[in-house]
C-alpha positions in Angstrom: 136.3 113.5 120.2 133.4 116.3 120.4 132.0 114.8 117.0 132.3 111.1 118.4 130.2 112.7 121.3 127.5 114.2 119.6 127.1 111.2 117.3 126.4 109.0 120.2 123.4 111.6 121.6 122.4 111.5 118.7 122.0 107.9 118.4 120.6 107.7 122.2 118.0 110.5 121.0 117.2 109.3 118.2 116.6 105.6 119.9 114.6 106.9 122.7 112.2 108.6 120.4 111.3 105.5 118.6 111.0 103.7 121.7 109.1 106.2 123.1 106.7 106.1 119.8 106.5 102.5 119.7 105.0 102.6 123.9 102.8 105.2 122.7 101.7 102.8 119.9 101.0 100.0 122.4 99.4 102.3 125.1 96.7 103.6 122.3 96.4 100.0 121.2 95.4 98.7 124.5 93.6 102.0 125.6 92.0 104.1 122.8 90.0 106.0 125.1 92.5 107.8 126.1 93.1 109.1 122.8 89.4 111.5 124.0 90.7 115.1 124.9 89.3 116.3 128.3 87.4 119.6 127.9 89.0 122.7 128.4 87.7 124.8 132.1 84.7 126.1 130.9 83.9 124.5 127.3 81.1 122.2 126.9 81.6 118.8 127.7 81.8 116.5 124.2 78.6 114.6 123.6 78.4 111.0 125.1 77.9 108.3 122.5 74.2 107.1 122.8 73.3 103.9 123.7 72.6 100.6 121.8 68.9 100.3 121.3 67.0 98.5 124.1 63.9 95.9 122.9 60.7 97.6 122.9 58.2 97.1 125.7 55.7 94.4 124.4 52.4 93.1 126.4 51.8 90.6 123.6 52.6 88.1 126.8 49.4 89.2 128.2 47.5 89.3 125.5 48.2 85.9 124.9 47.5 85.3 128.1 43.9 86.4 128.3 42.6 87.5 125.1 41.1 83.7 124.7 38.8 83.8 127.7 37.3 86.8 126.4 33.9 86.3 124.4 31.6 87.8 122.7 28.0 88.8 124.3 24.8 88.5 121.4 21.6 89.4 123.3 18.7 89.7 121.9 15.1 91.2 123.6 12.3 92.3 122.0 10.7 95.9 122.3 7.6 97.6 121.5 7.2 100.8 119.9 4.9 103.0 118.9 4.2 103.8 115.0 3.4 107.3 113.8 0.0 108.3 113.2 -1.5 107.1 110.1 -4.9 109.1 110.5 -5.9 112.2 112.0 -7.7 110.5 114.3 -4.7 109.1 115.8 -2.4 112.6 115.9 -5.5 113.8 118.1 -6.2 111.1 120.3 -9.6 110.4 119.0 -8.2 106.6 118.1 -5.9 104.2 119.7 -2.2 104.6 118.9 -0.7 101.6 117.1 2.2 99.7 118.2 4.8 97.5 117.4 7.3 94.9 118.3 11.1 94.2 117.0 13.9 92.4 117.9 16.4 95.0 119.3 20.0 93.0 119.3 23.0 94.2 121.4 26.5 93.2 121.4 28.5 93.7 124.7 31.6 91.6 126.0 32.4 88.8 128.8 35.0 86.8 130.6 35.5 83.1 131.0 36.1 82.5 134.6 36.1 78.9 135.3 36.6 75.5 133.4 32.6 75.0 133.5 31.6 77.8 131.3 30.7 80.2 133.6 30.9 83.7 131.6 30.8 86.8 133.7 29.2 90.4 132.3 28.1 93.1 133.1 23.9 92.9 133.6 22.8 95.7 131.5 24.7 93.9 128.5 21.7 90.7 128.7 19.0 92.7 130.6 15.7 91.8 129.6 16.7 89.6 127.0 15.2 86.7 125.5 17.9 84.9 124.2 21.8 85.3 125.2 24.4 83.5 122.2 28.1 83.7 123.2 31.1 83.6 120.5 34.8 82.2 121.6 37.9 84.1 120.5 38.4 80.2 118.7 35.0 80.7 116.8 32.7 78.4 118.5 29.5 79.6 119.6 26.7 78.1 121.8 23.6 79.6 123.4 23.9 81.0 126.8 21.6 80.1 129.8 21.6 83.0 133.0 23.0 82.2 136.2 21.9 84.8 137.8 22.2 88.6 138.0 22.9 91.3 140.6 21.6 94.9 139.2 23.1 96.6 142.0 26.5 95.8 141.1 25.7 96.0 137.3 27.4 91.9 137.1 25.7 88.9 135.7 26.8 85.5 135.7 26.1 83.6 132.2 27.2 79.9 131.6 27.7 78.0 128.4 28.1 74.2 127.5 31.4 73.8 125.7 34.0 71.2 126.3 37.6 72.9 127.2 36.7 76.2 127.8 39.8 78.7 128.2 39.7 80.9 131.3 41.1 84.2 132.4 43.5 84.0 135.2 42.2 86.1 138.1 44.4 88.9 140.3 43.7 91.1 142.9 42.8 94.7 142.3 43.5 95.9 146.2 47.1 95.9 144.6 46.6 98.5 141.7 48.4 101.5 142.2 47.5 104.9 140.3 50.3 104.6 136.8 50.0 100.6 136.8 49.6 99.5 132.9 46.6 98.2 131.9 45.1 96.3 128.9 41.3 96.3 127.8 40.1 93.1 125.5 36.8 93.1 124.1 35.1 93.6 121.2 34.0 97.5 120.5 31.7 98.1 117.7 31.9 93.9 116.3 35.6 93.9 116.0 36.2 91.0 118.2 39.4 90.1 120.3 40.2 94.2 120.2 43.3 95.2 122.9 43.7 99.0 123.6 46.3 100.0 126.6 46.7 102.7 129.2 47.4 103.0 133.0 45.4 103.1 136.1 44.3 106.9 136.7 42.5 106.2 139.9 40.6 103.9 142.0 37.7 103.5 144.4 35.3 105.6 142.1 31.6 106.1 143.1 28.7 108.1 142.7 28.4 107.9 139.0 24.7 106.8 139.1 25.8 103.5 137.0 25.3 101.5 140.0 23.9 101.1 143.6 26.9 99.9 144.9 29.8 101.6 143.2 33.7 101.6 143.8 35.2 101.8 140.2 39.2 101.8 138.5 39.1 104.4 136.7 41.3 104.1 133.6 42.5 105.7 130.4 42.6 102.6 128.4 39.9 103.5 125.1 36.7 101.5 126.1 33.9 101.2 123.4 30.3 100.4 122.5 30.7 96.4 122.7 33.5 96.5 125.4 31.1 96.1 128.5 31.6 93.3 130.2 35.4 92.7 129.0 38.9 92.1 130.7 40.4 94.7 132.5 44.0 93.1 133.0 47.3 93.8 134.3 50.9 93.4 132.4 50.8 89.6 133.2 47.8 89.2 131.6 45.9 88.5 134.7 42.1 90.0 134.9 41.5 92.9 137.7 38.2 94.4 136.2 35.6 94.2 134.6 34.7 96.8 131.9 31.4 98.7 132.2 31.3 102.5 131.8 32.6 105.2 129.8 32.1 109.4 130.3 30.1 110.8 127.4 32.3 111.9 124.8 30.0 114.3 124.1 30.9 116.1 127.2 34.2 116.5 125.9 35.5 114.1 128.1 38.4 111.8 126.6 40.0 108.8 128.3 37.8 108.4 131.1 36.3 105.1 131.7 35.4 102.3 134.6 36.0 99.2 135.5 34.5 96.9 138.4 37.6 95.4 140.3 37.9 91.7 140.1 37.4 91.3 144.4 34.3 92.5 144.1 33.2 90.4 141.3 34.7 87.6 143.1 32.2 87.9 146.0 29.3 89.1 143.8 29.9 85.8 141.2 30.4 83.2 144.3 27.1 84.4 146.1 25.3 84.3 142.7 26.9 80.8 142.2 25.9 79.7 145.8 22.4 81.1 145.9 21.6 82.5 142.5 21.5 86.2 144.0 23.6 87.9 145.8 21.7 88.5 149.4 22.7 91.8 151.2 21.0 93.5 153.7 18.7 96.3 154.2 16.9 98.6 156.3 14.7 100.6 154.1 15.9 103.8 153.7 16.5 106.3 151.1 19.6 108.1 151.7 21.1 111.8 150.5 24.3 113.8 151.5 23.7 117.2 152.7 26.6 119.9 153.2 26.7 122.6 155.8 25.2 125.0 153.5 22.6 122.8 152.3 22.1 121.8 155.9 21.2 125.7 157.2 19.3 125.9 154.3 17.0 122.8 155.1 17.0 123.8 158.4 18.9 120.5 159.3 21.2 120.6 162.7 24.4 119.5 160.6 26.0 118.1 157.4 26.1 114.4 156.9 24.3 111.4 155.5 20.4 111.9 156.1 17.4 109.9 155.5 15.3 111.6 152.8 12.8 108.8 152.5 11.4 105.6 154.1 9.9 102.6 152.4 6.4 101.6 154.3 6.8 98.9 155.8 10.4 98.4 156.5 12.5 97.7 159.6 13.2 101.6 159.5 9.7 102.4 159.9 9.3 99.8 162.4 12.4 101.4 164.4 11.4 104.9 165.0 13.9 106.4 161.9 12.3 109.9 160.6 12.8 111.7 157.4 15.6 114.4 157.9 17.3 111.9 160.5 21.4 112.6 160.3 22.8 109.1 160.5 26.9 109.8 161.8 27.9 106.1 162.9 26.6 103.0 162.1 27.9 100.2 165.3 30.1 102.9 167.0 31.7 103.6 164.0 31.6 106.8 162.4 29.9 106.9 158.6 31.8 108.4 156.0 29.2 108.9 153.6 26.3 107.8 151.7 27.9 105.2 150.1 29.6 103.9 153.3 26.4 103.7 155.5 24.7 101.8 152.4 27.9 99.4 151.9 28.3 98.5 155.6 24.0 98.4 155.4 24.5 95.5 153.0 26.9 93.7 154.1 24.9 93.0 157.2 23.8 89.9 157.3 19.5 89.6 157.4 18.1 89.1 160.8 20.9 91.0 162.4 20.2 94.1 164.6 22.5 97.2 164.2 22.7 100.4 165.8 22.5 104.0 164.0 24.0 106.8 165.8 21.5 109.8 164.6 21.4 113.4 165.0 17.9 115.0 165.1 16.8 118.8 165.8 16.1 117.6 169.4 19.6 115.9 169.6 21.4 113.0 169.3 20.0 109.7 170.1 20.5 105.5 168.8 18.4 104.0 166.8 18.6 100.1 167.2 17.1 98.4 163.6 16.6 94.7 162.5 18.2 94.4 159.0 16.2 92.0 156.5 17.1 91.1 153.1 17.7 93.5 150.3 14.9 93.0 147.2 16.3 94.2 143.5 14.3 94.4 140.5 
């Protein structure tokens, strides 16, 4: 009876270990994760698997985009020079110096803006020149006539006569933000339809003496000889600036350059289009910034924006303004610098009277002036 007994546990064991191995089976089956051992308290927790590899970031979408508007700039002005002396009269200035003209060529960069060949650049890339030839990224090239120009905001507006012109698409660069992506398209040093990349390092940029009016991107994206007057555009291939200005390298700066942002050029290309200039006002002033130890030390009641020079003749003259005349508001509102008071100066329109707040050694006192219109070289 005892062996009947242990032969049937037996048999029960025996059966419930199979059955037990064949759940186990179906468990892992379905769930193999479980099969991962949880860490012991305090070892180091098993390394994750890594992740599938994700597509790489491409901007070839704006590229395609934009790269087709861009052109390239050939200028060509001639320039006189003077030859070294041939006699010894010459070295000593007992005989005329010889000269001589060439034909200086330049290569720069521009933008296709609208379906009637209207090209805009930057002005120093066709200043002074006698003939202007534009290349498309397709090959064809035509002979460039000027639109007009507007030195002060270092834009030009060319136009060419081809028939189905490609043309950037424009954004709006009062919606950069500092680390947005940006692509430069020109053509550095000949090589045509070149792209470099980097981000928006900063914006509103001034007083870099490459313009009157001034209010830059500033960017890290490699600009060139040749890329002046190319796209600055966005990841959807849309244009916010124009190119136009790079640090010296030989400064040791690296990745510092400027672009003009595509509102402004907006206004500056319609006025040009509308009037063939771009009319701004003026009071005739030269301006300076002083600081409160500059101020003590010119003997100056306070730090600010002040009038270091008058032209003769102008509607400052004609108002009572003084050198050394602390300007602090400009139509009750307060100036916040040089290039304030001469922005809000030209966007005045001529005829109009405005009123300076100014601070002399005898005090404060308003100034009311008659802007007129604002003459560039």
């Amino acid at each position: 009876m005892t062996q009947q007994r242990l032969g049937r546990a037996l048999v029960f064991l025996a059966g419930s270990i199979v059955g037990g191995l064949a759940l186990a089976f179906v468990i892992v089956f379905v769930r193999p994760d479980l099969l991962r051992a949880s860490p012991a308290p305090g070892a180091p927790a098993p390394m994750s698997t890594p992740p599938a590899p994700t597509a790489v970031a491409s901007y070839a979408f704006a590229v395609e985009r934009a790269a087709p508007a861009v052109a390239n700039i050939y200028s060509e002005r001639v320039v006189k020079e003077r030859l070294p002396p041939a006699t010894l009269g010459e070295l000593f200035g007992d005989v005329m110096p010889r000269y001589r003209q060439r034909v200086e060529q330049t290569l720069g960069s521009g933008v296709i803006v609208d379906p009637a060949g209207h090209i805009v650049t930057n002005h120093h890339v066709i200043d002074n020149a006698e003939r202007v030839s534009v290349q498309l990224a397709d090959g064809r090239q035509a002979q460039a006539s000027v639109v007009g120009r507007d030195p002060d905001t270092d834009l030009a507006v060319l136009r060419v006569d081809l028939e189905h012109m490609p043309v950037m698409p424009l954004g709006r660069s009062d919606q950069l933000r500092v680390g947005d992506v940006v692509l430069a398209i020109g053509n550095p040093v000949g090589l045509t339809q070149s792209v470099t990349q980097g981000i928006v390092s900063g914006t509103g940029r001034g007083q870099l003496g490459v313009a009157t009016f001034e209010n830059f991107i500033q960017t890290d994206a490699p600009i060139n000889f040749g890329n002046s007057g190319g796209a600055l555009v966005n990841s959807n291939g849309e244009l916010i600036g124009i190119n136009t200005a790079v640090l010296a390298k030989n400064l040791g700066v690296e990745g510092i350059g400027f672009a003009i942002p595509v509102n402004l050029v907006r206004g500056v290309m319609q006025e040009i289009l509308d009037h063939g200039r771009v009319i701004r006002g003026s009071i005739g002033v030269l301006l300076g910034e002083v600081d409160d130890a500059q101020a003590r030390a010119f003997g100056l009641p306070r730090a600010g924006v002040v009038i270091t020079g008058l032209i003769p003749g102008s509607p400052a003259v004609a108002a009572g303004l003084r050198p050394g005349d602390i300007v602090t508001a400009i139509g009750g509102t307060t100036v916040r610098g040089q290039q304030d008071l001469l922005t809000r100066i030209a966007a005045t329109k001529p005829g109009d009277t405005i009123e300076l707040a100014v601070v002399r050694a005898a005090g404060e006192t308003r100034v009311a002036v008659t802007v007129t219109e604002r003459r560039t070289s």
